[in-house]
C-alpha angles and dihedrals in degrees: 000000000000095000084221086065103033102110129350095269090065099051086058099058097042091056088046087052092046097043087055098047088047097056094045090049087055103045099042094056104032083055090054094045093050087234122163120262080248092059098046092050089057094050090047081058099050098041092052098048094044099045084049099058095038093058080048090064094028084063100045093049083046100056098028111028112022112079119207102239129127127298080328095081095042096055090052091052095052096036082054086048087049090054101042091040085047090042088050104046107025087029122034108010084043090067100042087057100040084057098058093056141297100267092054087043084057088043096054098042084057077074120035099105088057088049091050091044088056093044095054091056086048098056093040079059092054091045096058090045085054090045089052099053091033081064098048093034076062095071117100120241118289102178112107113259117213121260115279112253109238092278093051097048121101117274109237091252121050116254102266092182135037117199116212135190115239105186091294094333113096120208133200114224112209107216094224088061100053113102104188141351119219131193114243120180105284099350140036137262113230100206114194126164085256100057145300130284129199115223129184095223135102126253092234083057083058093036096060090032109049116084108281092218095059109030133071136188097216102164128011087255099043147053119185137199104230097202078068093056114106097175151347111231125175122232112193099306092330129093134225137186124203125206132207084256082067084234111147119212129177119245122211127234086250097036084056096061089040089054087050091057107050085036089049093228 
């Protein structure tokens, strides 16, 4: 979860922080541009609406779009700050002042590349804030979870075989096929080299299941088969691992150590 907008405590603070930012944008700017306090009320407004609803969809690209792979990763990122810095100044805060009247629109346009300037160290803030709980959103589950009842429990020998439903057509998944298993909503994804299945079934049900031996939770959202694993590679503190499948998947602090000791590293 946005870690702003976690509990109630944190909500607080971000809006305090906000708030005060907000104020000092303002003020600094308004001062240089000679604007009306009227004028500078309204762009502390504006500022503060806008920057809060554009860490709201940072985040979410952040956590749900952007994946953590090579240069690839950091020229998305600056190529989304461009567009949120371009969309707050020429856009937004633009219009705000153009609004007003034409002397405070010419005032504030004295001072739009310093404004980007500052908005660029801010939501490289925020992306190092994001980073941060990315990171620690990445652990798996360490509350005790309460004891299986008789038909949960694990069977004596490891499942060998997964049936899945195709439309009417029903597979059967070898284990020793599967690539990967992802977390989706309130069932699994099955990955092979040969396609994706959807299962209606918890990863803690995989996680206790699958052979112990072969398979491996690296991450809260993914399992992986390590006999499909071609190489470990870093990416800044974090870890990923790439399958033959050239498929690329994030490892936790916790996954990763996980991964070193089954693969004795």
């Amino acid at each position: 979860m946005n870690p702003f907008l976690r509990n109630k405590a944190s909500t607080i603070a971000a809006v305090t922080i906000l708030a005060v930012v907000a104020a000092c944008y303002g003020a600094a700017f308004g001062w240089l541009a000679g604007q009306t306090a009227g004028a500078v009320v309204l762009d502390c407004l504006a500022f503060a609406a806008t920057f809060a609803a554009e860490c709201i969809i940072v985040w979410n690209i952040m956590k749900y779009v952007l994946q953590p792979i090579g240069n690839a990763y950091f020229n998305q990122y600056l190529l989304i700050i461009g567009f949120f810095v371009v969309v707050s100044t020429v856009g937004i805060e633009s219009i705000v002042n153009y609004s007003i009247d034409n002397e405070c629109f010419s005032a504030f346009a004295k001072t739009v590349p310093a404004r980007a300037l500052v908005l660029v160290l801010l939501f490289g803030l925020v992306a190092q804030t994001y980073s941060h709980n990315l990171n620690a959103d990445d652990e798996p589950d360490t509350i005790e979870q309460p004891l299986a009842t008789e038909t949960e429990q694990a069977p004596i020998e490891p499942i060998d075989k997964i049936t899945v439903r195709n439309g009417q057509k029903i597979s059967v998944i070898n284990i020793a096929d599967i690539c990967f298993i992802k977390a989706d909503g309130d069932y699994v994804s099955i990955a092979t080299e040969s396609g994706r299945w959807l299962k209606e079934q918890t990863m803690k049900y995989y996680e206790q299941n699958l052979p112990m031996a072969d398979f491996v939770r690296v991450h809260r959202s993914y399992i992986v088969n390590v006999a499909k694993i071609s190489r470990i590679e870093r990416y800044g503190q974090q870890q990923l691992v790439e399958l033959r499948n050239g498929e690329k998947i994030k490892v936790s602090l916790s996954g990763y150590k996980a991964l070193k000791e089954m693969l004795k590293l």
